[in-house]
N, CA, C and O atoms as CSV, one atom per row, in Angstrom:
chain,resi,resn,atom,element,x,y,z
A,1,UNK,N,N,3.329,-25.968,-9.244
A,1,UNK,CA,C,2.564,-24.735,-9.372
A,1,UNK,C,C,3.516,-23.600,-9.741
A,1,UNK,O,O,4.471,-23.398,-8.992
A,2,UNK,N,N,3.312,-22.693,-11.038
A,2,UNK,CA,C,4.212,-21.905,-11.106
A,2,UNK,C,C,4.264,-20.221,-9.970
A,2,UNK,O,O,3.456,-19.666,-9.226
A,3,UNK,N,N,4.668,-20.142,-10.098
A,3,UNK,CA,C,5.098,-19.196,-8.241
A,3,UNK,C,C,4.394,-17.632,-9.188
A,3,UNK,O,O,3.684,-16.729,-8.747
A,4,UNK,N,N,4.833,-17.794,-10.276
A,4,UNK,CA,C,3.801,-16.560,-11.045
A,4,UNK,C,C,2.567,-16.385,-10.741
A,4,UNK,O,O,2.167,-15.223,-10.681
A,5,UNK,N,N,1.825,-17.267,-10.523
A,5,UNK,CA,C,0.511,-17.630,-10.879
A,5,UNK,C,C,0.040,-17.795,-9.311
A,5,UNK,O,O,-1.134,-18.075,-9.066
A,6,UNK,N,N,0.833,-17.642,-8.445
A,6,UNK,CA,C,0.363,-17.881,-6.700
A,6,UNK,C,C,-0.521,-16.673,-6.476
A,6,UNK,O,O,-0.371,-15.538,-6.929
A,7,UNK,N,N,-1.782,-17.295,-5.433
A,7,UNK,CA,C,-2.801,-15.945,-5.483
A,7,UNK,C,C,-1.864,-15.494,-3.996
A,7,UNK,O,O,-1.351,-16.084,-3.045
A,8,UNK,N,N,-1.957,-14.647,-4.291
A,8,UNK,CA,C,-1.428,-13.082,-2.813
A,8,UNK,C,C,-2.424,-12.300,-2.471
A,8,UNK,O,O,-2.768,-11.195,-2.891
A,9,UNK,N,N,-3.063,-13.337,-1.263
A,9,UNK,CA,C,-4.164,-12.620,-0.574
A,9,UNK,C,C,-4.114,-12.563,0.929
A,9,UNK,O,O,-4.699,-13.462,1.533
A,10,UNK,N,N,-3.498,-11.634,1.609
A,10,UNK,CA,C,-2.840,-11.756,3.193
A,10,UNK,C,C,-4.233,-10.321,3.672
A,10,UNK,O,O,-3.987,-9.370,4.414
A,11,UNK,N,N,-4.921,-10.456,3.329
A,11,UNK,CA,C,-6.003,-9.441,3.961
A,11,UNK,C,C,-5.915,-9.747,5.885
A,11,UNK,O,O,-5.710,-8.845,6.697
A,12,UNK,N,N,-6.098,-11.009,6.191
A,12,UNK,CA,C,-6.101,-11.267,7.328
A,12,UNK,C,C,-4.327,-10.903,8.095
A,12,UNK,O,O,-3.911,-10.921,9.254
A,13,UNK,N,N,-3.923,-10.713,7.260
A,13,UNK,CA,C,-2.623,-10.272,7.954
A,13,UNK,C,C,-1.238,-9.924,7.133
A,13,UNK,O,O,-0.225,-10.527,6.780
A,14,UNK,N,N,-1.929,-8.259,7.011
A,14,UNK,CA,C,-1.157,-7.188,6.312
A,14,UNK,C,C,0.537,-7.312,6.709
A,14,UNK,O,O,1.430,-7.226,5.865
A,15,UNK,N,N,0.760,-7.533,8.196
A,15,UNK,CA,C,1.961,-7.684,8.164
A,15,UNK,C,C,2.798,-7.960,7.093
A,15,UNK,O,O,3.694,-7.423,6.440
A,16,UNK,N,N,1.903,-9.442,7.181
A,16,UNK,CA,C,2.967,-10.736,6.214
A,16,UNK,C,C,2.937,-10.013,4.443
A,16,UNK,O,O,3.851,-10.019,3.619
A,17,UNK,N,N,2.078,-9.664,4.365
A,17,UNK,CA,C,2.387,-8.814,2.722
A,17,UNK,C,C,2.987,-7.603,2.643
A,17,UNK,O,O,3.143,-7.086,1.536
A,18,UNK,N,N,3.352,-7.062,3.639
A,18,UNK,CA,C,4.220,-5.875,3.889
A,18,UNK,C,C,5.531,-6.223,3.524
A,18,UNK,O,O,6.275,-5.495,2.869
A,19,UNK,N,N,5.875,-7.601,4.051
A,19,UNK,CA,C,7.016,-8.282,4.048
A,19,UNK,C,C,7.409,-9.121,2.542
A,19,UNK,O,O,8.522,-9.404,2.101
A,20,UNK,N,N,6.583,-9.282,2.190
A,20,UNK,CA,C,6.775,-10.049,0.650
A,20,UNK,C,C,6.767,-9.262,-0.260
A,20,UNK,O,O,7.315,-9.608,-1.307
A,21,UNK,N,N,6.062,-7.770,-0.154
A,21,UNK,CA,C,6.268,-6.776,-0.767
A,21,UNK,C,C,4.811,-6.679,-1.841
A,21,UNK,O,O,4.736,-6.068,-2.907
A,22,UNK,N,N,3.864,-7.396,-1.240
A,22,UNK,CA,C,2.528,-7.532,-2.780
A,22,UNK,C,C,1.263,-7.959,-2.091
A,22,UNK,O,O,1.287,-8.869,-1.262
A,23,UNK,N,N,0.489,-7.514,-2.316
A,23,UNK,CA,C,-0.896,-7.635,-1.554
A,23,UNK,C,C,-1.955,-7.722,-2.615
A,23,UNK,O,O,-2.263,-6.831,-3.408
A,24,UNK,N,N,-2.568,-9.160,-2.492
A,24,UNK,CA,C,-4.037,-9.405,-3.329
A,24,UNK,C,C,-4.750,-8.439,-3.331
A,24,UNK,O,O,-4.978,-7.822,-2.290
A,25,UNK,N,N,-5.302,-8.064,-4.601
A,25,UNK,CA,C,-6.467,-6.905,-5.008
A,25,UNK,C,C,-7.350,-7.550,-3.979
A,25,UNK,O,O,-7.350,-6.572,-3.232
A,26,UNK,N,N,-8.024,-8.330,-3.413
A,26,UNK,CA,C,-8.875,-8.381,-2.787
A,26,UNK,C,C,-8.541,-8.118,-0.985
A,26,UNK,O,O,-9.281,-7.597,-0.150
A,27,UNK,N,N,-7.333,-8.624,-0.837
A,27,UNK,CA,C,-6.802,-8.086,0.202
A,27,UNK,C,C,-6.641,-6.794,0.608
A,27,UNK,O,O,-6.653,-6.409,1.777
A,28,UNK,N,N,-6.466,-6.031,-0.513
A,28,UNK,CA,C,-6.110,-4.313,-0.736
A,28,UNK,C,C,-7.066,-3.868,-0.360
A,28,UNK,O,O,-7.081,-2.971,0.484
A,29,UNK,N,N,-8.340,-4.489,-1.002
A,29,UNK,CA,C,-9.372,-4.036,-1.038
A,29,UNK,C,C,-10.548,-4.179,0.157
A,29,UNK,O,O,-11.591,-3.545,0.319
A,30,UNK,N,N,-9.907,-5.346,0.975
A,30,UNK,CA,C,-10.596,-5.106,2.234
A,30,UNK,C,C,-9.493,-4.527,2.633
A,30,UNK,O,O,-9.802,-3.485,2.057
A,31,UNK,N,N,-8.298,-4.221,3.189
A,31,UNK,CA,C,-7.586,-3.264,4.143
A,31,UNK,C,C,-8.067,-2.018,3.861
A,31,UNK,O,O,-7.953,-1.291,4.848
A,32,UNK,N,N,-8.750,-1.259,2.549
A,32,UNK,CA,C,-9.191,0.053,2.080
A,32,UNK,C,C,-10.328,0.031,2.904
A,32,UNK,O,O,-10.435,0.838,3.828
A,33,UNK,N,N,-11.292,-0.915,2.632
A,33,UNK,CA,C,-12.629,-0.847,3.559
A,33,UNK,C,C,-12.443,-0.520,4.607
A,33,UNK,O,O,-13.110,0.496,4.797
A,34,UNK,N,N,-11.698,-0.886,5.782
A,34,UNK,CA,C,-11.918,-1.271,7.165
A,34,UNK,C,C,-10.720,0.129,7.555
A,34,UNK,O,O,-10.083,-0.295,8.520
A,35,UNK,N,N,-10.187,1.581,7.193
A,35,UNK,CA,C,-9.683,2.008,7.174
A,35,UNK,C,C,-10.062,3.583,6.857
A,35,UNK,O,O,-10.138,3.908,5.672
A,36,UNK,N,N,-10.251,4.354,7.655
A,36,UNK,CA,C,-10.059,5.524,7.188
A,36,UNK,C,C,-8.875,6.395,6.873
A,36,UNK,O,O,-8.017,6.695,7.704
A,37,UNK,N,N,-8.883,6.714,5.836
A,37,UNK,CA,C,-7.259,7.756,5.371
A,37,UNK,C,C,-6.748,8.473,6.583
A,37,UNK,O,O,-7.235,8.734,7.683
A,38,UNK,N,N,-5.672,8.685,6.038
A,38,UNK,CA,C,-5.172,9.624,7.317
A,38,UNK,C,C,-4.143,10.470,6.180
A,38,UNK,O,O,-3.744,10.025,5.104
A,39,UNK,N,N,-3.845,11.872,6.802
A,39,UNK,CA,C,-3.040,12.632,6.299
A,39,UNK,C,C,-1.610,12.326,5.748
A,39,UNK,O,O,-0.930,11.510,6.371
A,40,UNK,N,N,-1.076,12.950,4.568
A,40,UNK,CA,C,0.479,12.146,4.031
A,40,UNK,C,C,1.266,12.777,5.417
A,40,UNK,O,O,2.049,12.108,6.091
A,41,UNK,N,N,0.941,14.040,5.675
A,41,UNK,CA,C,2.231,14.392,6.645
A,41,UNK,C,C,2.572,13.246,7.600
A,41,UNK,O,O,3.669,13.157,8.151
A,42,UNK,N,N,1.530,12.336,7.772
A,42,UNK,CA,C,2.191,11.136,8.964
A,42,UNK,C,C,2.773,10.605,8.484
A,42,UNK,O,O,3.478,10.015,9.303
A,43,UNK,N,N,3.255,10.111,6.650
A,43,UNK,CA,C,3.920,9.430,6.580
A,43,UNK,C,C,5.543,9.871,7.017
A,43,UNK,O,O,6.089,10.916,7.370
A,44,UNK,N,N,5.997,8.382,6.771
A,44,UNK,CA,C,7.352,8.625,7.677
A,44,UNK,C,C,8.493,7.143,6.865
A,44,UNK,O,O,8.135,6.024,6.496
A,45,UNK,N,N,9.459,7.590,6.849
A,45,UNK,CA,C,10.157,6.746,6.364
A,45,UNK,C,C,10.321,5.217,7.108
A,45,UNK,O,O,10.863,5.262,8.212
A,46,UNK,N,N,9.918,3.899,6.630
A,46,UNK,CA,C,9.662,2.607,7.046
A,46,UNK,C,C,8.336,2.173,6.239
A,46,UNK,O,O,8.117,1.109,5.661
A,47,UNK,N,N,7.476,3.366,6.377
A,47,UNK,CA,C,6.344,3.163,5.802
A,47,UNK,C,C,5.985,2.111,3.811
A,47,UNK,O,O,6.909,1.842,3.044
A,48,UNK,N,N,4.919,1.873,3.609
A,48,UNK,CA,C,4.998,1.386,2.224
A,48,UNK,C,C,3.760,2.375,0.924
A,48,UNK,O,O,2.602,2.788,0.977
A,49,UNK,N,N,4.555,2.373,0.188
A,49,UNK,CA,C,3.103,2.819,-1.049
A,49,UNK,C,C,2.937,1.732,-1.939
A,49,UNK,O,O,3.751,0.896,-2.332
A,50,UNK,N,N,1.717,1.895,-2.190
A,50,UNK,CA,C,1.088,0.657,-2.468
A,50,UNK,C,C,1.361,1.564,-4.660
A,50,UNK,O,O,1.139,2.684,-5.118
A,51,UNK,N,N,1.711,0.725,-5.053
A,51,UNK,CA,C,2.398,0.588,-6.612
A,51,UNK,C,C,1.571,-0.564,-7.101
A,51,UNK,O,O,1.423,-1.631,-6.506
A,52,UNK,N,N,0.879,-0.113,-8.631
A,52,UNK,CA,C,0.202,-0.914,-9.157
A,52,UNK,C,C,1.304,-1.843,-10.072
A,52,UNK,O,O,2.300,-1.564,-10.739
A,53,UNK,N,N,0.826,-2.669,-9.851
A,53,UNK,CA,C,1.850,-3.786,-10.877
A,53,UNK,C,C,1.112,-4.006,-12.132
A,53,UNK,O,O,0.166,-4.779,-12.277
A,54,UNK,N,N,1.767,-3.070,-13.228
A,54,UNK,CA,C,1.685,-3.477,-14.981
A,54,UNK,C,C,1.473,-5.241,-15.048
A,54,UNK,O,O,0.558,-5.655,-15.760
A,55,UNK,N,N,2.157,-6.036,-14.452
A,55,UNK,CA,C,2.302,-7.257,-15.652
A,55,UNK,C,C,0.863,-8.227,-14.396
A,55,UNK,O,O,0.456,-9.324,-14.779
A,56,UNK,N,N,0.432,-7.765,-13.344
A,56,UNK,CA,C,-0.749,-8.413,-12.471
A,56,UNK,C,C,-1.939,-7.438,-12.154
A,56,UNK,O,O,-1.836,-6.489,-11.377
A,57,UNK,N,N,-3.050,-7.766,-12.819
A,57,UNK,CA,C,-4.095,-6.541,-12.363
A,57,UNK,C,C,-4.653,-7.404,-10.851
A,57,UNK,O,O,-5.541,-6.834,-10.217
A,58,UNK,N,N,-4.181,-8.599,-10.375
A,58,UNK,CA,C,-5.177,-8.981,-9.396
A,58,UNK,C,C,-4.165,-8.907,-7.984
A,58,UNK,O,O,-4.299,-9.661,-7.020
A,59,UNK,N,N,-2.992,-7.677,-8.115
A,59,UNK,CA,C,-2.730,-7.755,-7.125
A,59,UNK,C,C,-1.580,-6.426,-7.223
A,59,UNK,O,O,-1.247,-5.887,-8.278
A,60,UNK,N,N,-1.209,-6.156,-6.211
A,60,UNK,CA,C,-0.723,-4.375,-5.953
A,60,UNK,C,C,1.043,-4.680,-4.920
A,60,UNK,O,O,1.224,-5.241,-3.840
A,61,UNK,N,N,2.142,-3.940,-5.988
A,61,UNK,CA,C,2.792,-4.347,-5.254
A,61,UNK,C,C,3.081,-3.026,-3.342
A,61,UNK,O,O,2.422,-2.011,-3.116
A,62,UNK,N,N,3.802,-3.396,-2.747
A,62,UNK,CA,C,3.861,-2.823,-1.404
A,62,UNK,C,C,5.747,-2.533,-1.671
A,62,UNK,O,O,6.554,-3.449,-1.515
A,63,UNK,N,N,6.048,-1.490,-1.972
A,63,UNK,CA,C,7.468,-0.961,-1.586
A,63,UNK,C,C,7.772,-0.253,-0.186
A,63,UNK,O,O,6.836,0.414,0.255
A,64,UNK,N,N,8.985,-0.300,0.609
A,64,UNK,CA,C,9.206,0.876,1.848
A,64,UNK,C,C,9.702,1.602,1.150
A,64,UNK,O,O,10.364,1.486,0.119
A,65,UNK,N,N,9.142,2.934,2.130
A,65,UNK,CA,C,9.485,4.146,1.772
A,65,UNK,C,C,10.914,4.025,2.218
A,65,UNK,O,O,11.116,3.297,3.190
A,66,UNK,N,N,12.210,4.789,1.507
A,66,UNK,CA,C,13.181,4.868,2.331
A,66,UNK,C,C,13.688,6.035,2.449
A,66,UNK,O,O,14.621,6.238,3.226
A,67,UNK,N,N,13.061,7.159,1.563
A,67,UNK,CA,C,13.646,9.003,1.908
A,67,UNK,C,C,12.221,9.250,1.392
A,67,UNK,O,O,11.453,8.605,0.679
A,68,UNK,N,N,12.160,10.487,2.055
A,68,UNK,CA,C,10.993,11.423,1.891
A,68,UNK,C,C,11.682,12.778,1.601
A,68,UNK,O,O,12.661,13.207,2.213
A,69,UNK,N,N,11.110,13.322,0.700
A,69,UNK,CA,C,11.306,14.790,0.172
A,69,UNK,C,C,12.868,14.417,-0.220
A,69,UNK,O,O,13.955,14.855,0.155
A,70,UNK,N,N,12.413,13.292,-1.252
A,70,UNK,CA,C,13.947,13.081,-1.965
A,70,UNK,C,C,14.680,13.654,-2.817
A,70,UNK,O,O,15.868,13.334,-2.780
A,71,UNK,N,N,14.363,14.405,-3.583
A,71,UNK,CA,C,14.214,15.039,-5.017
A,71,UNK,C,C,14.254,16.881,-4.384
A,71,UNK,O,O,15.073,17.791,-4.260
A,72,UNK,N,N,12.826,16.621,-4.138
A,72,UNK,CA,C,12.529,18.150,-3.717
A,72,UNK,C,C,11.141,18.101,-2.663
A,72,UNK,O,O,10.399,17.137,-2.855
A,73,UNK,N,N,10.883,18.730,-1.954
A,73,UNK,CA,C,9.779,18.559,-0.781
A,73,UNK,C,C,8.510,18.085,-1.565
A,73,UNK,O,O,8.096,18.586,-2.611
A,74,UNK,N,N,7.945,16.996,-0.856
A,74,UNK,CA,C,7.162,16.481,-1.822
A,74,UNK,C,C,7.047,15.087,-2.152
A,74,UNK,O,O,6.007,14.482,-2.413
A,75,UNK,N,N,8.550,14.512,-2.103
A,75,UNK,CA,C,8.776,13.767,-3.259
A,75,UNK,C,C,9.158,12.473,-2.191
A,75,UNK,O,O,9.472,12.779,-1.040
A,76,UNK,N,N,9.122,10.816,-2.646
A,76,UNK,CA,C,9.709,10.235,-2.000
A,76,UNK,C,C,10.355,9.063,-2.945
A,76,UNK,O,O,10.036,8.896,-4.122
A,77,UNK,N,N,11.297,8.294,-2.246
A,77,UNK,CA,C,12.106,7.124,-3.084
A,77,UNK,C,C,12.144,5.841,-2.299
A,77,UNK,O,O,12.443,6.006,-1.117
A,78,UNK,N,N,11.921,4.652,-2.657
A,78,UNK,CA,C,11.322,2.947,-2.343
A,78,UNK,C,C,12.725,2.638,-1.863
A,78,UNK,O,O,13.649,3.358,-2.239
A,79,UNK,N,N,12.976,1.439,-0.921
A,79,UNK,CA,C,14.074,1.236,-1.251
A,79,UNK,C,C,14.401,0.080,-2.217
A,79,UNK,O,O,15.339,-0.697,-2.039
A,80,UNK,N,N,13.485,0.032,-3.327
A,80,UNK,CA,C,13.361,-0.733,-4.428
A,80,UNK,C,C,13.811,0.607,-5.854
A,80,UNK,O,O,13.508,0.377,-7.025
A,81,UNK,N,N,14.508,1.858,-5.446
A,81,UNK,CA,C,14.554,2.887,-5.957
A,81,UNK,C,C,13.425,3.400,-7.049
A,81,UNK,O,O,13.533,3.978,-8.130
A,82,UNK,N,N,12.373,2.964,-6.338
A,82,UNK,CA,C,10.928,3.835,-7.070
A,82,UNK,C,C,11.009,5.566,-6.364
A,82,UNK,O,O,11.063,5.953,-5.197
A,83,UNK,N,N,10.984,6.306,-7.678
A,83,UNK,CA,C,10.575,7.777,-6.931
A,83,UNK,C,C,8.923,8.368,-7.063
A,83,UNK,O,O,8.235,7.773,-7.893
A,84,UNK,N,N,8.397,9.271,-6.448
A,84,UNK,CA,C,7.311,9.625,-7.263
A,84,UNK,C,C,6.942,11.152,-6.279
A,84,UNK,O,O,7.784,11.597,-5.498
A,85,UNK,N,N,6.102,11.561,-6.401
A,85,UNK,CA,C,5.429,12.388,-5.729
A,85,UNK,C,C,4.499,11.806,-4.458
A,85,UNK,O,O,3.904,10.791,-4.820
A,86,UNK,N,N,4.213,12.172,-3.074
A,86,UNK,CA,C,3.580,12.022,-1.997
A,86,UNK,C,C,1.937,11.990,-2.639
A,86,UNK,O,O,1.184,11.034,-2.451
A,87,UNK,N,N,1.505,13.413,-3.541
A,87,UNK,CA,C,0.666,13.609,-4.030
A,87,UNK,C,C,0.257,12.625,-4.918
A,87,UNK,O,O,1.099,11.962,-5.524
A,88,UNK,N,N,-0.890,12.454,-5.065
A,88,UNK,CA,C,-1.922,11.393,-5.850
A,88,UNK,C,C,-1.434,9.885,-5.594
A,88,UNK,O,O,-1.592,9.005,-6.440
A,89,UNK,N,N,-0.727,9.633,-4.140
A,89,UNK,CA,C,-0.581,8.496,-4.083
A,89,UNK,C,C,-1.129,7.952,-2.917
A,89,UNK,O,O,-1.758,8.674,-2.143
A,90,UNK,N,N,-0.879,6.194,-2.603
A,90,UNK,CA,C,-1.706,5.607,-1.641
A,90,UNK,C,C,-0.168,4.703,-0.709
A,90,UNK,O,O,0.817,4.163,-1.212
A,91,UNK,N,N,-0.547,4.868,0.735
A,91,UNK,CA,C,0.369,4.390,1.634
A,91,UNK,C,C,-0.210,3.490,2.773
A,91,UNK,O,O,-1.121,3.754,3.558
A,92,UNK,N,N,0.431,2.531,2.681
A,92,UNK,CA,C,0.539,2.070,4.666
A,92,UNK,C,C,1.375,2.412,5.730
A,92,UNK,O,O,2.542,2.024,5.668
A,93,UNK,N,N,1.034,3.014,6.620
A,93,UNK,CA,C,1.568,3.246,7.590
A,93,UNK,C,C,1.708,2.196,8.518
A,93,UNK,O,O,0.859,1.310,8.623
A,94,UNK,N,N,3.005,2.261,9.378
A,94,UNK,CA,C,3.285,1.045,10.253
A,94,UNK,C,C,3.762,1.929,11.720
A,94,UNK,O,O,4.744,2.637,11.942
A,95,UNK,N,N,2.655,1.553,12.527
A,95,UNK,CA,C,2.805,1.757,13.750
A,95,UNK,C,C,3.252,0.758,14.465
A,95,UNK,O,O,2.549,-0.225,14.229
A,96,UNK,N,N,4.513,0.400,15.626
A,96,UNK,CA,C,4.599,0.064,16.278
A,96,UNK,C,C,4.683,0.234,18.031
A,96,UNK,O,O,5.313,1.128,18.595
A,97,UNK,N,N,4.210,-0.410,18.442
A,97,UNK,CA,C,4.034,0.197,20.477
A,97,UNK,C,C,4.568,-0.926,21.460
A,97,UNK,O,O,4.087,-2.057,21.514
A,98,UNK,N,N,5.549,-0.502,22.175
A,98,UNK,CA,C,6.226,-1.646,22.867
A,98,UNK,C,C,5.082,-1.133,24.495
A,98,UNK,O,O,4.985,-0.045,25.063
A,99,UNK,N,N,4.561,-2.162,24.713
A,99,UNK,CA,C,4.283,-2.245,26.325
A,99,UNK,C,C,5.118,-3.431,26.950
A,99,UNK,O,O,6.179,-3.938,26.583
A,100,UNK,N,N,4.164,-3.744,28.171
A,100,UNK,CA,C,4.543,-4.636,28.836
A,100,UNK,C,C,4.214,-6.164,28.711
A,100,UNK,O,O,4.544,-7.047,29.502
A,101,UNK,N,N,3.601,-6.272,27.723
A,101,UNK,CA,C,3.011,-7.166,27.166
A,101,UNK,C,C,3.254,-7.666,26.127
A,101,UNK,O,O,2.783,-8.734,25.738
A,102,UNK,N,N,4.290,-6.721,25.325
A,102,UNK,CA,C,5.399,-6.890,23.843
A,102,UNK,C,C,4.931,-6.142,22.979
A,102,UNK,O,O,4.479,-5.054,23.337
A,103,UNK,N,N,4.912,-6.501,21.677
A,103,UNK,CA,C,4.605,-4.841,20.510
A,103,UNK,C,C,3.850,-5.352,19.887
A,103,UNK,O,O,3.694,-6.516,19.519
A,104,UNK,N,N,3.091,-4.025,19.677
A,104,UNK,CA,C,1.703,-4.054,19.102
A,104,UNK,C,C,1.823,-3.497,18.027
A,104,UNK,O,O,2.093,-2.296,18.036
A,105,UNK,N,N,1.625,-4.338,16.516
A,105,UNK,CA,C,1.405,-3.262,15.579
A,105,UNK,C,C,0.643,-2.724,14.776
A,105,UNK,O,O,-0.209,-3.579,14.537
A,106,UNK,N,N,0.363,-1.590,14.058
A,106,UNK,CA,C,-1.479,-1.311,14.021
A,106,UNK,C,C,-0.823,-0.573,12.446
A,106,UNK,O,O,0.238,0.033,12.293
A,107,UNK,N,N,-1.677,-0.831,11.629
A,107,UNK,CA,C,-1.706,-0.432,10.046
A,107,UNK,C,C,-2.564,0.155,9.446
A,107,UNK,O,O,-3.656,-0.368,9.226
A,108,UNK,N,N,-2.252,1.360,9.055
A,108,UNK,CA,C,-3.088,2.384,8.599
A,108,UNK,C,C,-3.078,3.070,6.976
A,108,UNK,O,O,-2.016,3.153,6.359
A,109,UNK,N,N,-4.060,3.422,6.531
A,109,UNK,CA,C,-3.814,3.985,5.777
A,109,UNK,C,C,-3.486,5.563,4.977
A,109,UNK,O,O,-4.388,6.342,4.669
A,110,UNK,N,N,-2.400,5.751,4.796
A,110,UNK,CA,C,-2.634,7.147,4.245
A,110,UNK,C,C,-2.654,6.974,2.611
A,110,UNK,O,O,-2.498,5.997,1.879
A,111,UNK,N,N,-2.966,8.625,2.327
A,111,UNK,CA,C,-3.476,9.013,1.163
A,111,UNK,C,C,-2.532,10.674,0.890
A,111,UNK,O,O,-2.191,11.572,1.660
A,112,UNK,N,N,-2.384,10.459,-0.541
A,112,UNK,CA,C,-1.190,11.871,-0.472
A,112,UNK,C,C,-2.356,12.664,-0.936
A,112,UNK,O,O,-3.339,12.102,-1.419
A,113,UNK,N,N,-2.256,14.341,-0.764
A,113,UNK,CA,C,-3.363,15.019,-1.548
A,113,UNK,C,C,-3.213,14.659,-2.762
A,113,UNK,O,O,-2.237,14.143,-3.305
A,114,UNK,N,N,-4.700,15.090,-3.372
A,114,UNK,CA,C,-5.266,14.702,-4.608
A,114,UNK,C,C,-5.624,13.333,-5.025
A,114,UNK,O,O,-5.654,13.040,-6.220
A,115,UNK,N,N,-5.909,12.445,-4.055
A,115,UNK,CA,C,-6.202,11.057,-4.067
A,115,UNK,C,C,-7.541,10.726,-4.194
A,115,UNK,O,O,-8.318,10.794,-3.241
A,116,UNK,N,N,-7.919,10.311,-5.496
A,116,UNK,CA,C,-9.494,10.223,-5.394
A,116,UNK,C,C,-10.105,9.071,-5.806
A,116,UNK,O,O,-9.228,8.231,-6.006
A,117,UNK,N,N,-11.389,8.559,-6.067
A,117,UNK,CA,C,-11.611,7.511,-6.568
A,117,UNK,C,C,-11.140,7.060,-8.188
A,117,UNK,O,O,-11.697,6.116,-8.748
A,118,UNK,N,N,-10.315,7.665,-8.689
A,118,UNK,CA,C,-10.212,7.769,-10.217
A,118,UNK,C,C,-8.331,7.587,-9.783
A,118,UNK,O,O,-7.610,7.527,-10.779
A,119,UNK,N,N,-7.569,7.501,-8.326
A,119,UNK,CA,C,-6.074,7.197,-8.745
A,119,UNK,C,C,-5.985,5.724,-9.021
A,119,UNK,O,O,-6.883,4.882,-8.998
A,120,UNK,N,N,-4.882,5.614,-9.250
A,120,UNK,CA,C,-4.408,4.514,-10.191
A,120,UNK,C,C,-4.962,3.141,-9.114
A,120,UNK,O,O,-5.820,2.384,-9.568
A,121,UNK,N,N,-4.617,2.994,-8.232
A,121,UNK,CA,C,-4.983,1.665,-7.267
A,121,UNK,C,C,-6.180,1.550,-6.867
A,121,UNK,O,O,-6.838,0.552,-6.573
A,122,UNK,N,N,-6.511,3.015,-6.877
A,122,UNK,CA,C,-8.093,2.513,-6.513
A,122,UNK,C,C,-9.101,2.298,-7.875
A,122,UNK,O,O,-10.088,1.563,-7.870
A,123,UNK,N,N,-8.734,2.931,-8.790
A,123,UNK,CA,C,-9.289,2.435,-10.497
A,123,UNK,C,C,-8.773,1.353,-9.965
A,123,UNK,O,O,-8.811,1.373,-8.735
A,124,UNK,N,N,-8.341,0.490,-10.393
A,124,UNK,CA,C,-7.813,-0.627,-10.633
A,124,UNK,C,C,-8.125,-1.634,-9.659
A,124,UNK,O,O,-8.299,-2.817,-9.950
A,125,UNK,N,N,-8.202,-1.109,-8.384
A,125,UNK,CA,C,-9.675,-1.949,-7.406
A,125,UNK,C,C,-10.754,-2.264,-7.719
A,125,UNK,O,O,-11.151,-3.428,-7.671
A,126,UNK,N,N,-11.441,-1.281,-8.104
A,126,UNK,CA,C,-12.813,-0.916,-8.911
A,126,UNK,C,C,-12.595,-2.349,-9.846
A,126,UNK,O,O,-12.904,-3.525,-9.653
A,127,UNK,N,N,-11.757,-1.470,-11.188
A,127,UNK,CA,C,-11.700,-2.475,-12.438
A,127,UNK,C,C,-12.268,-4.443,-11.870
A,127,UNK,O,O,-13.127,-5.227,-12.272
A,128,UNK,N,N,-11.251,-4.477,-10.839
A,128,UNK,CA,C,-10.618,-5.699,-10.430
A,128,UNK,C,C,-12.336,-5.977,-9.647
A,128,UNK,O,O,-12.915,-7.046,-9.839
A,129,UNK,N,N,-12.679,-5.369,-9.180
A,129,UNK,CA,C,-14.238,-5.674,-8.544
A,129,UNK,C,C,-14.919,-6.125,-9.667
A,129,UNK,O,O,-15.438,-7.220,-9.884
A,130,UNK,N,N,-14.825,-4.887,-10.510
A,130,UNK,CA,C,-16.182,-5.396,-11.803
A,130,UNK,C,C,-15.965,-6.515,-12.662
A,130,UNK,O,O,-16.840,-7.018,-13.366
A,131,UNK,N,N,-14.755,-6.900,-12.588
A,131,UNK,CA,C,-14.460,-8.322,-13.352
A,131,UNK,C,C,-14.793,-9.329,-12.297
A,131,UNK,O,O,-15.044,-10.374,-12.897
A,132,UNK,N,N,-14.894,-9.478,-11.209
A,132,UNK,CA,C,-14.812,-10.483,-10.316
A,132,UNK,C,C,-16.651,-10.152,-10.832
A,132,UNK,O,O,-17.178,-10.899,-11.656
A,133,UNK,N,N,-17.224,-9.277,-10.373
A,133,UNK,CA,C,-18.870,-9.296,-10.376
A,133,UNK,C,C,-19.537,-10.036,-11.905
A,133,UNK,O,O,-20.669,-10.370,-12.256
A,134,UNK,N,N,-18.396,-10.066,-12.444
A,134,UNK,CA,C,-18.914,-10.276,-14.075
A,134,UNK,C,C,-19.313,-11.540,-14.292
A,134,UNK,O,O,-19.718,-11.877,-15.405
């Protein structure tokens, strides 16, 4: 099987695509469902933005953030050295909580201002829906 062509669908467990760095459009697309946005100011360096991949429309890659307000306030850099603006983009947040019971970790989504149904990942959700409906 060529490893190109492997479907990347970890919906049931975002962790593990956090870690491989790429999450199935359909996976994306239920973690978007089951998620309300949350403000960019929570993001925080560890965190990932979700980057559309040119050469796969059926799947979205996941970079960590590794500086925020890299450039100039605003701005952040992957440690895959992607830069971009906070604004018009889409993130996971990674919460972790140590009890007594071991760590819990809970995944959220943020959204930079100006994020609407027309940015790039979520077009491209859409797109990726209406071809599957076709």
């Amino acid at each position: 099987m060529n490893k190109s062509k492997k479907r990347v669908d970890c919906s049931p467990d975002i962790g593990r695509c956090l870690r491989q760095g790429k999450i199935g459009m359909e996976g994306f697309i239920g973690f978007v469902g089951t998620q309300r946005p949350m403000n960019h100011q929570l993001l925080k360096v560890g965190d990932y933005v979700a980057v559309p991949n040119p050469l796969r429309a059926d799947s979205i890659d996941l970079e960590k953030v590794a500086e925020i307000d890299y450039l100039e306030r605003g701005d952040f850099r992957t440690s895959k050295g992607t830069t971009g603006p906070l604004r018009g983009n889409v993130f996971v947040r990674v919460e972790r909580t140590r009890n007594s019971t071991g760590t819990y970790v809970k995944y959220s989504l943020i959204e930079g201002d100006q994020v609407t149904k027309d940015t790039e990942v979520y077009r491209l959700a859409r797109e990726y829906q209406e071809s599957q409906a076709a």
